[in-house]
LOMI-892488 format. One record per residue (C-alpha): residue number from 1; chain; x, y, z. Coordinates in steps of 0.1 Angstrom, whole numbers. Last residue first. Layout:
N
NUM,A,X,Y,Z
...
//
This chain:
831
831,A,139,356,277
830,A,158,337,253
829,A,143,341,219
828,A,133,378,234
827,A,170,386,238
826,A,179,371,207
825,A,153,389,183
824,A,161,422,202
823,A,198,415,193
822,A,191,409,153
821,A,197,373,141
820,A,224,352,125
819,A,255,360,147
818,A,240,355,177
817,A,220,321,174
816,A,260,315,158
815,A,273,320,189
814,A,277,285,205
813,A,289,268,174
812,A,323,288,182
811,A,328,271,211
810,A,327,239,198
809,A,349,250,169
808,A,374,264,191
807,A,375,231,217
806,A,386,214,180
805,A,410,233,170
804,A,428,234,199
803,A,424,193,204
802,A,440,191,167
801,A,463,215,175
800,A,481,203,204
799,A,471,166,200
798,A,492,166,165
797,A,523,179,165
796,A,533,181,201
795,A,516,147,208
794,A,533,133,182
793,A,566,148,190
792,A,576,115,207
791,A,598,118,239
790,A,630,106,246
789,A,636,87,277
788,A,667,66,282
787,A,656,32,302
786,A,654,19,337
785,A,625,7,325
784,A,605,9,362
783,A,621,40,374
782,A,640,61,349
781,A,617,53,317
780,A,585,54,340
779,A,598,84,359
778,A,603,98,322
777,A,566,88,313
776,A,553,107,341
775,A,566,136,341
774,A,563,137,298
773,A,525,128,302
772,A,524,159,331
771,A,539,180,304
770,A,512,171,274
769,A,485,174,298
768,A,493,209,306
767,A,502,215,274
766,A,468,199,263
765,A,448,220,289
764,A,470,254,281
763,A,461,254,243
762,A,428,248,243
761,A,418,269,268
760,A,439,300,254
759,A,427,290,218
758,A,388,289,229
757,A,389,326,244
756,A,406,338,214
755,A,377,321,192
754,A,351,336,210
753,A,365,376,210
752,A,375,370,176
751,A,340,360,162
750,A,326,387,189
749,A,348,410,164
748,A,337,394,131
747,A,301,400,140
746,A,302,436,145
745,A,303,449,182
744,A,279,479,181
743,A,268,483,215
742,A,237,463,209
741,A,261,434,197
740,A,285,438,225
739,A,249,429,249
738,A,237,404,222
737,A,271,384,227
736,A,272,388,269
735,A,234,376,267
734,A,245,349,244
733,A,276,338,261
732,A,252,328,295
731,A,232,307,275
730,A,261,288,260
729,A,279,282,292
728,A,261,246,291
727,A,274,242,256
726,A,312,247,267
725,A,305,223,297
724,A,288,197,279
723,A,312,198,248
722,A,340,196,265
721,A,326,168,288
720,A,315,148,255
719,A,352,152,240
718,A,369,138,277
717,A,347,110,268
716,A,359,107,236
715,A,395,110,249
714,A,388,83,279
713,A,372,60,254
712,A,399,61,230
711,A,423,55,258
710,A,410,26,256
709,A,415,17,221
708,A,447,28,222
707,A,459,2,253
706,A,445,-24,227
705,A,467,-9,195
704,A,491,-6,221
703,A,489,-44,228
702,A,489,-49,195
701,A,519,-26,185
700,A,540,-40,208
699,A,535,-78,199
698,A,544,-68,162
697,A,575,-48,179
696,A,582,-81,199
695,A,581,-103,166
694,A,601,-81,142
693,A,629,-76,172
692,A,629,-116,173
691,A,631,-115,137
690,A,661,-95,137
689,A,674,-115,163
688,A,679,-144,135
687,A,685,-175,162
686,A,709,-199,148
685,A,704,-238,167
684,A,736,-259,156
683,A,727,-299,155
682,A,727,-305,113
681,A,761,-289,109
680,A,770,-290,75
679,A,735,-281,59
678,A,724,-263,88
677,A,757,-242,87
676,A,752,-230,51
675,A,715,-230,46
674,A,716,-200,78
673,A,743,-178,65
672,A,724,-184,32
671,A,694,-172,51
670,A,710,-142,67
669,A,729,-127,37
668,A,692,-124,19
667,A,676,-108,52
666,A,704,-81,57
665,A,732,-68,67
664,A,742,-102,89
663,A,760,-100,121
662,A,780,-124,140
661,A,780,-145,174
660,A,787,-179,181
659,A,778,-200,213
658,A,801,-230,222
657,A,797,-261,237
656,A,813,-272,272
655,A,828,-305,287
654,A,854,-289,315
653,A,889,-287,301
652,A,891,-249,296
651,A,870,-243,333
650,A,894,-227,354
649,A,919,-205,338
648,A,897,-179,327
647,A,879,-165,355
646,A,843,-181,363
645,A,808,-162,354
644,A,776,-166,369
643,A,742,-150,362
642,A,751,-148,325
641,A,746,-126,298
640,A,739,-132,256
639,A,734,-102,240
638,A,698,-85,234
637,A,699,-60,259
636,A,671,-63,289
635,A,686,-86,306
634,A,715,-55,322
633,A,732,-73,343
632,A,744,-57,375
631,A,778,-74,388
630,A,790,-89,423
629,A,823,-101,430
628,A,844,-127,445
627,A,824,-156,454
626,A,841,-186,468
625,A,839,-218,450
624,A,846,-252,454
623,A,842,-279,425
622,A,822,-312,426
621,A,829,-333,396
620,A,797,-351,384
619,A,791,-330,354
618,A,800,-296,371
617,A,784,-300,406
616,A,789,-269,424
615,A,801,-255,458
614,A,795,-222,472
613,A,814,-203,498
612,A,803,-172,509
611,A,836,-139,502
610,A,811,-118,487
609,A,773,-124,493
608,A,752,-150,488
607,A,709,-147,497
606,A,705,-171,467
605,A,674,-147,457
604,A,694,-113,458
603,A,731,-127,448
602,A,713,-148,417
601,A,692,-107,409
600,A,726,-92,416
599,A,749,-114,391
598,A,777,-138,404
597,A,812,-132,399
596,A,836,-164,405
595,A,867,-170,428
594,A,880,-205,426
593,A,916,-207,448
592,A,943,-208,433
591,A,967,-238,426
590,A,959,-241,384
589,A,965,-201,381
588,A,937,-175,376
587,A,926,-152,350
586,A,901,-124,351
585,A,894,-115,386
584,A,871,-89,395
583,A,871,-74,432
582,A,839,-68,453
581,A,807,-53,451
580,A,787,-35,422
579,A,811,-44,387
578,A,784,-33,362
577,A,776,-52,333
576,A,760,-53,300
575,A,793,-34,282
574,A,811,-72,289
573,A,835,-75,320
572,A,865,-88,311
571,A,884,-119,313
570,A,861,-146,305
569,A,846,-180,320
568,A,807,-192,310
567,A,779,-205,328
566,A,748,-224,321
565,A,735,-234,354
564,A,710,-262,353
563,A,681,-249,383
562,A,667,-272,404
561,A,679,-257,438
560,A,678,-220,422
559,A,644,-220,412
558,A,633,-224,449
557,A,643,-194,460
556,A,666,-188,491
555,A,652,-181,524
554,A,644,-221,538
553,A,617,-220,560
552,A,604,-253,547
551,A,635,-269,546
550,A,635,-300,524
549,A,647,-283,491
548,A,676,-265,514
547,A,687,-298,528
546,A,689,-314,489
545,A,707,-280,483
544,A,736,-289,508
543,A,742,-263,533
542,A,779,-252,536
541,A,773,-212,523
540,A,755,-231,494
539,A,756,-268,482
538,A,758,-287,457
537,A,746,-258,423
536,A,741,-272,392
535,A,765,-273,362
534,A,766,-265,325
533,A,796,-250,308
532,A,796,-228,277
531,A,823,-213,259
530,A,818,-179,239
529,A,828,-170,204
528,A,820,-135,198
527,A,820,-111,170
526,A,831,-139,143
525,A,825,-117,111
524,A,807,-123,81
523,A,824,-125,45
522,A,808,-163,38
521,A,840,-180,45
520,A,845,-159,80
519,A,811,-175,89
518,A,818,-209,76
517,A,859,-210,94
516,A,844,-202,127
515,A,817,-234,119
514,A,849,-255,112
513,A,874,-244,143
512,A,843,-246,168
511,A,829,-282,154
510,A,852,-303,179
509,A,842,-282,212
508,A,802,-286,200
507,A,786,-258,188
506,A,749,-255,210
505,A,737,-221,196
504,A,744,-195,169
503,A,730,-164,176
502,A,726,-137,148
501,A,719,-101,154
500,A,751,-90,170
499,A,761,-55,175
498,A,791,-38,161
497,A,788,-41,125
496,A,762,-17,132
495,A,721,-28,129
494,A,714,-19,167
493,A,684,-41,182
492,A,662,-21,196
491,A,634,-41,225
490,A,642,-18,250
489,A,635,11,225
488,A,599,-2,215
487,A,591,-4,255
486,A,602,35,257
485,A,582,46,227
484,A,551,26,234
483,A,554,49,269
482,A,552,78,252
481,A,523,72,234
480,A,505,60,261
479,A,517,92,283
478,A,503,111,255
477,A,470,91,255
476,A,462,97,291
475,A,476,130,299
474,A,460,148,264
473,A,429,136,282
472,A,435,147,318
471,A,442,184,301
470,A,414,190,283
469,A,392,178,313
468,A,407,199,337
467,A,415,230,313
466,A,378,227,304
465,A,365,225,341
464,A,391,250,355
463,A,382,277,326
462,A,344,275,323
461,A,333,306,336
460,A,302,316,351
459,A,312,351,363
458,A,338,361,345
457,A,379,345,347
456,A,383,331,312
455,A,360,358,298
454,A,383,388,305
453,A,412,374,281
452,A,387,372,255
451,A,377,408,259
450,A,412,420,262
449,A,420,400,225
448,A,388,415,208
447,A,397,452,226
446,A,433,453,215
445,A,461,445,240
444,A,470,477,256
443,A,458,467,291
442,A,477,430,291
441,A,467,421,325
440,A,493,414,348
439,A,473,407,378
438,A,439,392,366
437,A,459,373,337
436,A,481,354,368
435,A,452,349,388
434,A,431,334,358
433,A,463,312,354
432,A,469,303,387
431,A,433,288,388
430,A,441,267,358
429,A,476,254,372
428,A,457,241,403
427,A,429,231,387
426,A,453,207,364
425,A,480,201,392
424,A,448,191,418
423,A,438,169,389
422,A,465,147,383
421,A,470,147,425
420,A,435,134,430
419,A,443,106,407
418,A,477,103,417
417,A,463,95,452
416,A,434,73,440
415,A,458,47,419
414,A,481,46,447
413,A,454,38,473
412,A,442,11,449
411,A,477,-3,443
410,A,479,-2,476
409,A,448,-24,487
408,A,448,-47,461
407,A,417,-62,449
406,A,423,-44,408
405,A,389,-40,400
404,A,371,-37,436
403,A,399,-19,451
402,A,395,8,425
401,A,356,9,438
400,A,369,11,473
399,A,393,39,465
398,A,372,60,444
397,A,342,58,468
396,A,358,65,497
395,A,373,95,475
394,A,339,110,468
393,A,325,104,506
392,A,354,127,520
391,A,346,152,489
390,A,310,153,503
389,A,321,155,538
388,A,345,186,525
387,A,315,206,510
386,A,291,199,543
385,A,320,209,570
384,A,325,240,547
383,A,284,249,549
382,A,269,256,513
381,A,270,289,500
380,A,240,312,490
379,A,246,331,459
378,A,269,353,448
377,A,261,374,414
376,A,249,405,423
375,A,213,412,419
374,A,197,404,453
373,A,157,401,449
372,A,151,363,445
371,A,178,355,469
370,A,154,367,496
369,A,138,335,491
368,A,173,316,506
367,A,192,288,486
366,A,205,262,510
365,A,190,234,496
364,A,197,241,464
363,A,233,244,467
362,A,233,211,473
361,A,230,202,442
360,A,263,217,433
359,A,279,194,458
358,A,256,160,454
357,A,262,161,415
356,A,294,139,420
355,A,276,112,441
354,A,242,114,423
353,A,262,106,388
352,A,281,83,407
351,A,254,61,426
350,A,228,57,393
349,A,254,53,368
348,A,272,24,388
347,A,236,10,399
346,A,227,11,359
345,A,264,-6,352
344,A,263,-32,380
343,A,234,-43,368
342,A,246,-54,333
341,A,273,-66,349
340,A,256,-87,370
339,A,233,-101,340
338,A,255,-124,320
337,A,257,-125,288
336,A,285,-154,265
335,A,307,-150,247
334,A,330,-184,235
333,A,366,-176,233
332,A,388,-196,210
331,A,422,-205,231
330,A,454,-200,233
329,A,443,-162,233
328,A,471,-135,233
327,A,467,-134,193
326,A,429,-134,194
325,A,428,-100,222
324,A,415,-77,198
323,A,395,-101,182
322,A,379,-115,215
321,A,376,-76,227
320,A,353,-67,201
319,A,324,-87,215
318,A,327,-66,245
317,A,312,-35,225
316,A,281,-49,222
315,A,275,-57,259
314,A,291,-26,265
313,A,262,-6,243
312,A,235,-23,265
311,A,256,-11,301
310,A,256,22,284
309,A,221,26,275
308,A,213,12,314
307,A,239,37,329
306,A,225,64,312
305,A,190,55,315
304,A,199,58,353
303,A,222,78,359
302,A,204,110,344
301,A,171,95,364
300,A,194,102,391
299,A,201,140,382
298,A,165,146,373
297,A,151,131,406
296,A,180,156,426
295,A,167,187,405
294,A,134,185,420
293,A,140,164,455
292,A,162,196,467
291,A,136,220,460
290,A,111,199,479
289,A,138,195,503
288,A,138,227,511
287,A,106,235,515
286,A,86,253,485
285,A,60,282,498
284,A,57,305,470
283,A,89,325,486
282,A,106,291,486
281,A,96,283,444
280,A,113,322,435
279,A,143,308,456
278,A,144,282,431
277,A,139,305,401
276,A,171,324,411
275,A,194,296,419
274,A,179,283,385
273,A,212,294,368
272,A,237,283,390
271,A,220,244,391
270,A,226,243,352
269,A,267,260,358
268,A,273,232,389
267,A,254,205,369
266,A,278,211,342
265,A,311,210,363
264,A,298,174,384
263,A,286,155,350
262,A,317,166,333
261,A,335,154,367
260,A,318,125,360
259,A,320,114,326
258,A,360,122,335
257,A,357,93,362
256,A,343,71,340
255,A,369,71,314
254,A,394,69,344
253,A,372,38,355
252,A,375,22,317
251,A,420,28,319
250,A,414,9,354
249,A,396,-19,342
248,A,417,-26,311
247,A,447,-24,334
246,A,434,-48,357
245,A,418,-71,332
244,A,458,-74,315
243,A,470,-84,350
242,A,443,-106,351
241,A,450,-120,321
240,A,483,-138,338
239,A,468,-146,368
238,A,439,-166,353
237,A,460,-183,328
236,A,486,-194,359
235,A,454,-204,379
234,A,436,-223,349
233,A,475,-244,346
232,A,473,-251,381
231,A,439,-267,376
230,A,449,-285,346
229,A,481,-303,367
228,A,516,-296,369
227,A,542,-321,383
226,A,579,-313,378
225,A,610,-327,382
224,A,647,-318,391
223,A,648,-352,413
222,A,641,-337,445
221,A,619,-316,429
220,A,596,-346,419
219,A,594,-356,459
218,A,579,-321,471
217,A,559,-329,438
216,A,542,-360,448
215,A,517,-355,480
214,A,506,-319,471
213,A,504,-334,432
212,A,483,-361,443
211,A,459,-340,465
210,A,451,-315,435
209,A,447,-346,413
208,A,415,-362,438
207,A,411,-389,417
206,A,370,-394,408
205,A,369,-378,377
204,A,391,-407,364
203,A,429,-397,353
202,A,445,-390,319
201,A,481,-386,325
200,A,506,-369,301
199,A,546,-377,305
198,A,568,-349,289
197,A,606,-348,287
196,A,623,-313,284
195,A,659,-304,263
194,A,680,-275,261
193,A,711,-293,239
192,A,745,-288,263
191,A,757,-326,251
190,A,741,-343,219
189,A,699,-345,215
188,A,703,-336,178
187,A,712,-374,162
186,A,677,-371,146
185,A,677,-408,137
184,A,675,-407,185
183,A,640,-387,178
182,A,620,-408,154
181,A,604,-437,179
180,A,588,-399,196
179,A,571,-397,160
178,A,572,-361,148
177,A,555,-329,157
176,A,570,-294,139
175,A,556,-264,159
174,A,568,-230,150
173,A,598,-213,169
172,A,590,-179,176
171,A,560,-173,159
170,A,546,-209,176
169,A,559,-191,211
168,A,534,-159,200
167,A,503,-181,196
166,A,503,-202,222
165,A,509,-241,219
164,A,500,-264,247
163,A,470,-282,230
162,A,476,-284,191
161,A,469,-259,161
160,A,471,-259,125
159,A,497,-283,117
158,A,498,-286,79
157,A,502,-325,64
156,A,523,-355,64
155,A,557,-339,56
154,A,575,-366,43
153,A,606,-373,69
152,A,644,-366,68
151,A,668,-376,98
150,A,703,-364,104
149,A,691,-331,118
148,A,658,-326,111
147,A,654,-323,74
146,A,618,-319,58
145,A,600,-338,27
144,A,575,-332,5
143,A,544,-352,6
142,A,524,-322,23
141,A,530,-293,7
140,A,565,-268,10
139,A,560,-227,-5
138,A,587,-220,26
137,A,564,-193,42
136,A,532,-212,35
135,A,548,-242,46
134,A,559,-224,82
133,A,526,-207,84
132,A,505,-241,87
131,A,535,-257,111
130,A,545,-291,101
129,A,531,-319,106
128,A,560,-348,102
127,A,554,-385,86
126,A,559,-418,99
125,A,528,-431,86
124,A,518,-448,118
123,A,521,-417,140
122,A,510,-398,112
121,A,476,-415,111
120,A,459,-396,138
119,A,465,-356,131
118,A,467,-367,94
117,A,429,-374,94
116,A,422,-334,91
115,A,441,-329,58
114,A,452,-304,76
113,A,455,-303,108
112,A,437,-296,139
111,A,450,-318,169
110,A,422,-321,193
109,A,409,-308,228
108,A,414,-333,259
107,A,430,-366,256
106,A,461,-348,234
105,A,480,-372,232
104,A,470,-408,221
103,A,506,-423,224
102,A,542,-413,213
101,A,552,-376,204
100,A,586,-363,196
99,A,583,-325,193
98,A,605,-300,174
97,A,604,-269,178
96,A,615,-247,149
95,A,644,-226,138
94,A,644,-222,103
93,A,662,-233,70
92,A,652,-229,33
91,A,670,-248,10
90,A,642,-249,-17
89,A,627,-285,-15
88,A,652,-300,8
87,A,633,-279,36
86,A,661,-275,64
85,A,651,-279,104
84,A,669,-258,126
83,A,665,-266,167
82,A,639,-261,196
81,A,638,-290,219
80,A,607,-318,227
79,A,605,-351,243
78,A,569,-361,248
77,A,552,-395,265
76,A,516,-405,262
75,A,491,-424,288
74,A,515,-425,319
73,A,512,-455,338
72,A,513,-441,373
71,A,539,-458,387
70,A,556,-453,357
69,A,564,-415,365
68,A,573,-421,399
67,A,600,-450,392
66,A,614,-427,364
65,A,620,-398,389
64,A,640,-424,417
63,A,659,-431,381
62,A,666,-399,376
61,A,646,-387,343
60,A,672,-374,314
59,A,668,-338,318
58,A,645,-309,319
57,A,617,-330,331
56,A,584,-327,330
55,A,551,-349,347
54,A,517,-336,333
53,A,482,-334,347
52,A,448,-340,334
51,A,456,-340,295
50,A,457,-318,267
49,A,466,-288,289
48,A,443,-262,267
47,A,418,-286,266
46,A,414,-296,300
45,A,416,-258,311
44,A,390,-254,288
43,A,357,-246,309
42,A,381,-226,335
41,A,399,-209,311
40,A,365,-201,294
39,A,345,-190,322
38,A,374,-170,337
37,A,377,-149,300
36,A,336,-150,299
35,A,337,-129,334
34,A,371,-105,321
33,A,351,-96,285
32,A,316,-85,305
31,A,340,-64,330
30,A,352,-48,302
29,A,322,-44,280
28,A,303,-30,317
27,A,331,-8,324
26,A,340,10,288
25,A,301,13,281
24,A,296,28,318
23,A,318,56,309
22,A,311,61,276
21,A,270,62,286
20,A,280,84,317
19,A,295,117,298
18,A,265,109,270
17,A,240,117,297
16,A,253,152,306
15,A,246,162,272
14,A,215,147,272
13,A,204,172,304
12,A,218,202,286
11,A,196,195,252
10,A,166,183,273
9,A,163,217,299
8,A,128,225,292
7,A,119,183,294
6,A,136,184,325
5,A,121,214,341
4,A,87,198,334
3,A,99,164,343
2,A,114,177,377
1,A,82,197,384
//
């Protein structure tokens, strides 16, 4: 019986199915993508270290730190810094990092160049590899030469790739690899230059590593060292795609969850309409669960071959997700199947498409054979206690299968609640609408527009399911859009003579007069020039930091005990900060005390408040210090801030560089800014922000491009459930149609009458969606930014309409049976 009623019912029942496929596709490709991600880092993590563990340094090694280090014989030694190299060639400049490499690093993975035996012989040849898209940029070829500060080398050949480089830090400051016997000719590593020594180890399978780096780093960060190994390195991958496989995850259950609540409205409407032939089947004798059983096999065989075509078109679809993801990648990702997800998907479609079909199915079993001969349209109801157990069972399920992707507990609980709460507002606002039409109901309104008005609240109506689904998909991508907008504005850097979009780093004290004089010289101004001073901190509120490292239940974080303070000394407050607690002080006299401001996030994790004493190591002299005030920073502006800041009057003789400041109008004023000071001073590091900006919005737009894509599956999805439910109404508009017909409605009139109805729907579900996006995305601008919010009129201008048009149009394809053929034809077509 439930293949006969099936096959009679195919166009409905396929309709149904291709609200699960999307949804199942979007899980299985995604789950599919996050298994081979693990496999890889896992399989790689060698590779993508270079070695089996590294010892760093951001200094010159202590000698307790050096004793360590060649104990264990390392097998290759690093020092590498980020400054300006020059291209003789064509004077071009640009910040690069440079890295002095002695030995046979990498043991693991290989050094792609080109030519390819350059990546061995350069070591003996003396030569530099350069960056691939570095010579392409500067037109350079291997045999020319490059300039790194005092020292110029042939470039060997093109640097393609090397272990320990991602993508997005080599478009920052590209790769340039040198001889490590090279790096003293450079003449760059002079006072205040950011520097980090490397010491790779290749070890025998048989060393326990993870037991050697419990034993030895406790005694590394004693020394301002650190030990990381490949397996740490394949938990700090892990974690950090994760996040990414969270998100992914969540924006592929959403898609799911609208597959099923079309799956939920258009059962409802297709188990409505056979009320009356399954009471028919109980006065022949049918038990209830007979009836049940009919309609319940058809439902799960729904999740079944939908989950299983789905699951099949995820495995195709998760081979997108390696090109999509390429520039986050350090690494090539090989695909491979696996079968759980795969099952996963069919049991997936198989449990929610019974689970969200149980209420209206129901219904069925509670249908009574005298049914058959009442004519008015309310049927048997389910129990309350029944309807609510059902829902009770439907949340259980959302919050343990949320748990499942994103295993945490309140995040999953979060995720549910505003779930529940997106679509209470949209049913809750669609409801109030037909309430609000029922009581002031436009009586003088023509008869095409009162006629349209009456179908959003008659029998069989679609009005909460459309407004529900319209709506949660105009929510999704609106908020996306949105929320693009906000990170884009974080990341604005302001082109007026006012801001700064060129950094120039590491000026030493007797170079400030001269490189002053080359900015002014080229007709740029000197916006800032600020002092620098490097320190560490001795101890804090009277504890020595050497006691703090050793106390395990120390309160105050760890980065701060090994951290090399750069810190400046001004009068005023910048525009960045906030004065929270405390008095500023802008100048002291030689006999005062030291008072300093320190910023929230150092007063948060140091656990310091005003008037604790803290002591620092400036260069070997120790200086006392009590803090005064406590500002808010605001990171997220591109000027140079600082978590501690000293009056003026304090730190003038204290060995310091500088940091310059100016702006450039363009790209052609920027790079003879830049040829200027590289070619007279060889050690400066200029940072262009305006290809930092360049870089982040490139960044942006992939990872929205990404975030799009799967919202794409929500939309469609959201598409298919339109579709269903307008289509599964379709029977019920055509005895309604037929019926104005044989009273002499012409065809332009029930055209009206159809269209109208479709406008309303269309129009509230994407405001409503469009509002809720704009809720949200301003307590995401207020909240979590901390940004202004204004809102992108792409949604107004485009989802409005478009998703109007397009719920008309559907709607609209209903009635043409209607429109096409006489009413006696239609009412015996469908009788």
């Amino acid at each position: 019986m439930a293949w006969r009623d099936a096959k009679a019912s195919k166009v409905r029942l396929l309709l149904f199915m291709a609200s699960i496929i999307l949804g199942i596709a979007a899980v299985v490709s995604i789950q599919l993508f996050s298994t081979n991600l693990k496999d890889n880092i896992q399989r790689q993590s060698k590779s993508l270290m270079g070695a089996d563990f590294i010892i760093d340094s951001r200094q010159v090694p202590t000698e307790r730190a050096q004793a360590i280090i060649d104990s264990l014989q390392p097998d290759a030694s690093e020092v590498n810094f980020v400054s300006m190299v020059a291209f003789p060639k064509n004077g071009g400049t640009k910040l690069v990092q440079v890295r002095g490499l002695e030995g046979d690093f990498p043991f693991y993975g290989t050094i792609d160049t080109q030519p390819s035996d350059v990546a061995t012989s350069y070591q003996t040849s003396g030569g530099a590899l350069v960056d691939a898209t570095l010579m392409l940029q500067f037109d350079v070829q291997p045999g020319d030469s490059i300039k790194i500060g005092e020292l110029t080398l042939p470039i060997a050949g093109a640097l393609i790739s090397i272990p320990g480089s991602s993508a997005i830090s080599s478009s920052v400051a590209p790769p340039v690899i040198i001889p490590y016997r090279f790096i003293a000719e450079t003449d760059l590593l002079q006072f205040g230059s950011r520097k980090e020594y490397q010491y790779f180890y290749k070890v025998s399978d048989t060393l326990n590593i993870t037991r050697l780096q419990d034993q030895l780093e406790p005694l590394l960060d004693l020394e301002n060292a650190d030990l990381d190994t490949h397996l740490s390195t394949t938990k700090r991958l892990g974690q950090r795609y994760e996040n990414v496989g969270k998100f992914l995850n969540l924006a592929a259950f959403i898609a799911l969850l609208l597959g099923c609540i079309g799956i939920a409205s258009s059962v409802h409407i297709y188990i409505k309409e056979k009320l009356r032939a399954i009471a028919v089947l109980k006065c022949m004798g049918a038990s209830r669960l007979q009836s049940f059983l009919i309609f319940l096999i058809q439902i799960a065989g729904i999740g079944i071959v939908g989950g299983l075509i789905g699951s099949l078109i995820g495995v195709g679809l998760q081979e997108l997700f390696p090109y999509l993801l390429k520039d986050f990648l350090p690494f090539a990702l090989e695909i491979t199947i696996t079968a759980q997800p795969i099952i996963i998907g069919v049991l997936l479609g198989l449990f929610m498409s019974v689970l969200f079909a149980l209420l209206p199915l129901l219904r069925t079993w509670y249908v009574s054979p005298l049914d058959v001969l009442r004519v008015d349209e309310k049927a048997s109801q389910e129990p309350q206690s029944i309807r609510f157990l059902v829902f009770g069972a439907i949340l259980v399920f959302l919050f343990l299968f949320s748990l499942w992707l994103i295993k945490d507990a309140l995040y999953a609980l979060v995720f549910v609640v505003a779930t529940v709460i997106t679509f209470a507002v949209l049913a809750g606002v669609a409801l109030a609408f037909i309430k609000t039409i029922k009581r002031f109901f436009p009586k003088h309104w023509s008869f095409t527009a009162r006629q349209s008005l009456l179908n959003l609240f008659r029998p069989n109506n679609q009005t909460v399911v459309l407004v529900v689904a319209i709506g949660l998909g105009t929510f999704l991508i609106s908020t996306l859009y949105f929320t693009k907008d906000i990170l884009l504005a974080k990341t604005e850097v302001g082109q007026s003579s006012e801001n700064a979009n060129i950094i120039i780093l590491d000026v030493q004290r007797e170079q400030r007069d001269l490189v002053a004089q080359s900015i002014i010289s080229s007709g740029l101004p000197v916006l800032n020039s600020i002092p620098l001073v490097t320190m560490r901190m001795h101890s804090i509120n009277g504890i020595l930091v050497n006691e703090l490292r050793q106390d395990s239940t120390r309160q105050v974080r760890g980065w701060i005990l090994n951290h090399e303070f750069r810190t400046t000394y001004r009068d005023e407050l910048t525009p960045s900060e906030e004065l929270l607690e405390g008095e500023w002080i802008p100048r002291l006299t030689a006999d005062d005390p030291v008072v300093i401001s320190i910023s929230d996030n150092l007063a948060s994790d140091a656990k310091l408040s005003v008037g604790d004493p803290v002591t620092f190591n400036v260069q070997g002299v120790l200086m006392e210090t009590t803090v005064g005030s406590i500002r808010q920073v605001d990171w997220a502006q591109m000027q140079l801030n600082f978590t501690i800041v000293f009056p003026a009057g304090v730190l003038e003789q204290a060995p310091q560089f500088n940091v310059f400041t100016t702006t450039v109008p363009d790209e052609a004023s920027s790079a003879a800014l830049q040829r200027n000071l590289v070619s007279k001073f060889p050690n400066v590091t200029i940072i262009d922000l305006r290809q930092v900006y360049t870089l982040v919005e490139d960044i942006l737009d992939q990872v929205s491009w990404v975030i799009n894509f799967m919202a794409f599956f929500s939309i469609l999805t959201g598409i298919i459930v339109l579709i269903g439910s307008v289509r599964t109404s379709k029977y019920q508009r055509i005895k309604e149609s037929v019926l104005l017909r044989t009273l002499g409605a012409k065809n332009t009139q029930i055209l009206k009458i159809s269209a109208f109805e479709y406008v309303f729907l269309g129009l509230l579900g994407s405001l409503i969606g469009i509002l809720l996006a704009l809720v949200s995305s301003l307590c995401l601008a207020l909240f979590v930014f901390k940004e202004p919010f204004i809102p992108s009129l792409i949604p107004f201008v485009v989802f409005v309409p478009g998703i109007t048009v397009l719920v008309v149009a559907i709607g609209l394809s209903n009635i043409q049976t209607v429109l096409r053929s006489s009413p006696l034809e239609v009412l015996r077509r469908e009788g």
